[in-house]
N, C-alpha and C positions, 0 to 999 in steps of 0.2 A: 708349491706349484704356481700360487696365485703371483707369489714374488718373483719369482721366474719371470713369466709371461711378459709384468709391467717395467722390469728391467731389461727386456730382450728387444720388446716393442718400445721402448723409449732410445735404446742404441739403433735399431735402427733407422729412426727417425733423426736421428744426430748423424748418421752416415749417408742417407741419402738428402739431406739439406732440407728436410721438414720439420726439422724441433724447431716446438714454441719455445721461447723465452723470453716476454715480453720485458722487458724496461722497467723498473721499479720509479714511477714518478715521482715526485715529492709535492708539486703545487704547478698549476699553471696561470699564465697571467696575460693575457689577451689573447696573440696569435704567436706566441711564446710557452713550451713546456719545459723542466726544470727536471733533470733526471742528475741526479748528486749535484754538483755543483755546475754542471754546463747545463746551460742557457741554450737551449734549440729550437729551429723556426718550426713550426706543425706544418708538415702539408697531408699530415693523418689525424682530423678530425674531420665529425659530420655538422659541425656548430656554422654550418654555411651561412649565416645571416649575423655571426658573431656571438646571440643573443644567449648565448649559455653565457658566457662572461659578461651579461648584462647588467650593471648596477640598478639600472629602471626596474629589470625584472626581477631580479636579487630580493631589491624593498621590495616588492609585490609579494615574493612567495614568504617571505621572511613575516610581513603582517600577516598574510593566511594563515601562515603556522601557528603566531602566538593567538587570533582567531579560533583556529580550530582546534580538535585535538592531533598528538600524532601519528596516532593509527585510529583506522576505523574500526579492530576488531573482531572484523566477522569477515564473514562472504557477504556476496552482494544480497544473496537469498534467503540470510536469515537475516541481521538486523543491521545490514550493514550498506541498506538502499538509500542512504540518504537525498535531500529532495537536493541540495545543491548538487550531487552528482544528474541529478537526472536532469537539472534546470541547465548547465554545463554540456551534457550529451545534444542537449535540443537547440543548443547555440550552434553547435557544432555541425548538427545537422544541415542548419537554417545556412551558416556562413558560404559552408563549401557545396548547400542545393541538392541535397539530400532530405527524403522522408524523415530518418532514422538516424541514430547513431548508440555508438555503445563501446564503455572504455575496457581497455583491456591492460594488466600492470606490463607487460611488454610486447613490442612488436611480433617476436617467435612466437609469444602464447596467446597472441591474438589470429595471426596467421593457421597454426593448430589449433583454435577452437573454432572458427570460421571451416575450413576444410574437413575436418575430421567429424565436426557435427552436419552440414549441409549435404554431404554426399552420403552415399553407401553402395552396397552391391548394388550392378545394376545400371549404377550411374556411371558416365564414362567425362574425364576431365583431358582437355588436350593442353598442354604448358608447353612453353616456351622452357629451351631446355638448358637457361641460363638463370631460371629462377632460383631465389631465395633459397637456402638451406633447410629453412626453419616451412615452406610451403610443402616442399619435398617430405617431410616428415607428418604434415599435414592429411597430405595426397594417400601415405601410407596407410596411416592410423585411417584413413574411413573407407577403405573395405570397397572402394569405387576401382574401378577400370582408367590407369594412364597412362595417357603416351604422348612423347614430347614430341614435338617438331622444334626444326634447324635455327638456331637462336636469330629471331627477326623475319625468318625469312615466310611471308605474307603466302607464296607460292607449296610451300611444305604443309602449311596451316591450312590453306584450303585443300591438297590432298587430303588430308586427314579427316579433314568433315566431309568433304567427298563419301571416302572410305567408313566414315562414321554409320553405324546401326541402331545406336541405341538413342530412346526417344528423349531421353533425360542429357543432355551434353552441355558441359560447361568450357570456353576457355579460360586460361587462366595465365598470364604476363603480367610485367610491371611496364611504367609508363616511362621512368627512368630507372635503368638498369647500374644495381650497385656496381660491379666487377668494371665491365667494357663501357661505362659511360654514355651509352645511347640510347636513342629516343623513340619507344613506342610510334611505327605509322598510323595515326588515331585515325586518319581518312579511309586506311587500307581496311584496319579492322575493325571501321564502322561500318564499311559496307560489306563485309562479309556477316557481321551482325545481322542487317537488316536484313541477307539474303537466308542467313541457317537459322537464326534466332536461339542463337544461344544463350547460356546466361553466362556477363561477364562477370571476371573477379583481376582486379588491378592494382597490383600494388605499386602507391604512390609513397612510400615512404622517404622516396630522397627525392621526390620531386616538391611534395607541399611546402608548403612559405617558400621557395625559394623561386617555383615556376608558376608560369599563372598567373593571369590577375588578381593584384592582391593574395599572392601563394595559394590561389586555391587549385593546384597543380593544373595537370593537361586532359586527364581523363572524363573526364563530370557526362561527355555527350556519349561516351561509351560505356563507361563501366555502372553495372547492377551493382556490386560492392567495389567499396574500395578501402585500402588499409592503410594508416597514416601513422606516423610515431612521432611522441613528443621530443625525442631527445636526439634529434638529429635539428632542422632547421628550425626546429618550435624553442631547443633550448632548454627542455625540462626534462620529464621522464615518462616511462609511460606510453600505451599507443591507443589508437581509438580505429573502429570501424565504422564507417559509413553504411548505410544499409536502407533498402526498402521496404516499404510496410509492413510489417508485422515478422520479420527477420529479427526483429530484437529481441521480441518476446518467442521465437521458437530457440536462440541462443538461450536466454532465459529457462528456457523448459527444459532443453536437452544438450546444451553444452557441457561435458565436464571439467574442460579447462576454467572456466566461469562457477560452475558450480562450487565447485570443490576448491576456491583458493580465496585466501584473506582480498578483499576490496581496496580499491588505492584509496588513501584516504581523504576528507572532505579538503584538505588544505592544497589537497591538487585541485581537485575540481575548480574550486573557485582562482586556482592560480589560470589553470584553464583558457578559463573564463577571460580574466584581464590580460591575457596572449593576444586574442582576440584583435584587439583593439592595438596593440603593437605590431601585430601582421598587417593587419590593412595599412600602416604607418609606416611601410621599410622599401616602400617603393625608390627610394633613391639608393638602398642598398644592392637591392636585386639588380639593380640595374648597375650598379659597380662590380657587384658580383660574377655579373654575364659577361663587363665589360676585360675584367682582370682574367677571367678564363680564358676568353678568347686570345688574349696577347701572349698568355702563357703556352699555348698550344698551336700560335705562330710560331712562337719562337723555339720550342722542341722541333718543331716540323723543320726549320728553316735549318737548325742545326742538323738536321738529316735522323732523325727520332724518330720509330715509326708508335706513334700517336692514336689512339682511338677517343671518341667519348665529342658528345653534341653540347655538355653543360658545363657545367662546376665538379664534374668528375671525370679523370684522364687519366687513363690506360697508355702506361709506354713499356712496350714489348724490351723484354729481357731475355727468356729462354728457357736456360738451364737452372735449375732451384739453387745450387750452389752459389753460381754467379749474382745472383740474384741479394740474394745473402751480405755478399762481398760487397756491392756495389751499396747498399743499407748502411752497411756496417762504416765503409771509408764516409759515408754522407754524414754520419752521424759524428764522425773526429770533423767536420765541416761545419758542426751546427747547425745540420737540416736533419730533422724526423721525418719521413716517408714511409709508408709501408710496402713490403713485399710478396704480393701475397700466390701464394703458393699452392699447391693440387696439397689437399681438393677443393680449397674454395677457385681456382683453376685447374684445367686441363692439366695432365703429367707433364713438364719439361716446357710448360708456356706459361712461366712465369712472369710476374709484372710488374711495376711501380704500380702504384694506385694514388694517386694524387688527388687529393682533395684542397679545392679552393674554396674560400671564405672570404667574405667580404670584408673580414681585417686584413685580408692581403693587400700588396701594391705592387706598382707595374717593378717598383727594384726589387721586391720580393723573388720576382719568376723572375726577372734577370740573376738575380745570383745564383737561384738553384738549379737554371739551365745551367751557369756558367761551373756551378759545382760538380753539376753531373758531368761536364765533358771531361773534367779532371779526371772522374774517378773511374768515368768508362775506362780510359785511354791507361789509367795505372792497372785495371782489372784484366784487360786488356793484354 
């Protein structure tokens, strides 16, 4: 019965144009990935400042490692609190202007220990209904009251807390949106802030190091928490939340996603740490960064592409999940990787490129894979 199920639901996922089948890589080598023997440009990574393929940061973690040990061991609440993780969390705190901070071994399970311990019956959370996968699950597991409003739109949001009853109300957005590539109105939903006094929760994970001064992303004057990950523009692994006073220690108390899992170990922490210090150092990249986006998404526009996204992330409308598919698939006989991503990380039938730029890009870069895409529309076509 069970083998049924998983071969019936997996054919139909091959018929309606939703099967995974990721690409077996073999190694990548700057803004270059290697899948058998072809050589393809990435425009599907989150390494937006390059610094995963960092030799500077490579030695860095590489001395921590022979430094420390390679695993910590334990959980964090039994013997596995070392003082470099917490000296690490209090940089973290200090750098991006936060009370607090507290690491967490990935983004997803930092997002569900955050939401699932903060809330409960009673409390009611209003999201943006373009959030994270991994909030969503969050939202579930704690037993609160949620309802989305219309992705961005500041007008729906105040309805909502309008209509709100209950005394305990959180919202809950990101400040840069992974799928559609746009930008949190920080002006709009500050001052609905200061009018309802909610508490916020913002996830800044594809915004830190790459936006901001010195990548300390866009949120800092609105957001109560905010949730950041290493392995997107930081380059490593891992994520951290920012937090106010004494939120680290009720996480501490009554998280279980924290409770109950092994600690990252100390050779992160201190890798952490000397990130630090190459963040505040990549101002000429950010700025290549913004600069290369922006040409890249002249030039889809000017080809008649219809384009979404304010940063280093760009949304081009495709449609049908099949199509979609096809259009991946000719790019990749092109030697461009792009992802397409598909319901339900989007709407049924609005599906999308999702282009990710990186600061090892160049302006021939987006010239070619404009110039590849109109090929392979016009053959899909």
């Amino acid at each position: 019965m069970f083998k049924e199920r998983v071969k019936d639901r997996l054919a139909l996922q091959r018929q309606t144009g939703l099967y995974r089948d990721p690409p077996e890589i073999k190694r990548r080598e700057g803004k270059y990935i290697f899948v058998g023997d072809q050589k393809l440009l990435n425009f599907a990574s989150n390494d937006y400042l390059g610094l995963g393929v960092s030799d500077e940061l490579r030695n860095k973690v590489v001395r921590n490692f022979k430094k420390y040990k390679t695993s910590s061991s334990s959980s964090r609440l039994v013997s596995g609190n070392y003082s470099v993780i917490a000296q690490a969390e209090k940089e973290y705190a200090r750098y991006f202007g936060y009370e607090d901070a507290l690491f967490f071994p990935s983004g997803y399970q930092a997002n569900i220990g955050v939401l699932s311990t903060f809330f409960e019956k009673g409390d009611t959370i209003i999201f943006d209904k373009h959030i994270h996968a991994s909030s969503v699950k969050g939202m579930t597991l704690s037993g609160a009251t949620f309802k989305g409003y219309n992705h961005n739109a500041m007008s729906h949001l105040k309805k909502r807390l309008d209509a709100n009853t209950q005394r305990q109300v959180a919202v809950l957005t990101e400040s840069l949106f992974s799928m559609d590539g746009d930008l949190l109105d920080i002006e709009a939903i500050g001052k609905m802030k200061n009018r309802y006094g909610f508490l916020s929760i913002i996830d800044e994970a594809h915004a830190f190091g790459a936006l901001g001064d010195k990548g300390r992303g866009m949120a800092r004057e609105v957001a109560d928490i905010a949730v950041g990950t290493f392995g997107k523009a930081l380059g490593l692994f891992g994520a951290f939340v920012l937090l106010p006073e004494d939120f680290k220690a009720y996480l501490f108390n009554f998280s279980s996603p924290l409770i109950y899992t092994t600690t990252l170990p100390q050779a992160h922490a201190a890798s952490a740490i000397d990130l630090l210090q190459l963040l505040s150092d990549c101002d000429e990249l950010r700025g290549h960064l913004r600069e290369v986006s922006r040409l890249m998404k002249e030039g889809l526009k000017q080809e008649g592409f219809r384009v979404t996204g304010d940063a280093h992330i760009l949304a081009i409308e495709i449609g049908e999940e099949k199509r979609a598919l096809a259009v991946t698939r000719d790019l990749l006989k092109n030697g461009i990787f792009v992802l397409s991503a598909r319901f339900p990380t989007v709407p049924i039938h609005k599906a999308i490129l999702r282009v990710s730029m990186t600061a090892l890009h160049t302006e021939d870069d987006a010239e070619y894979f404009i110039g590849k895409l109109n090929e392979v529309i016009k053959k899909v076509e």
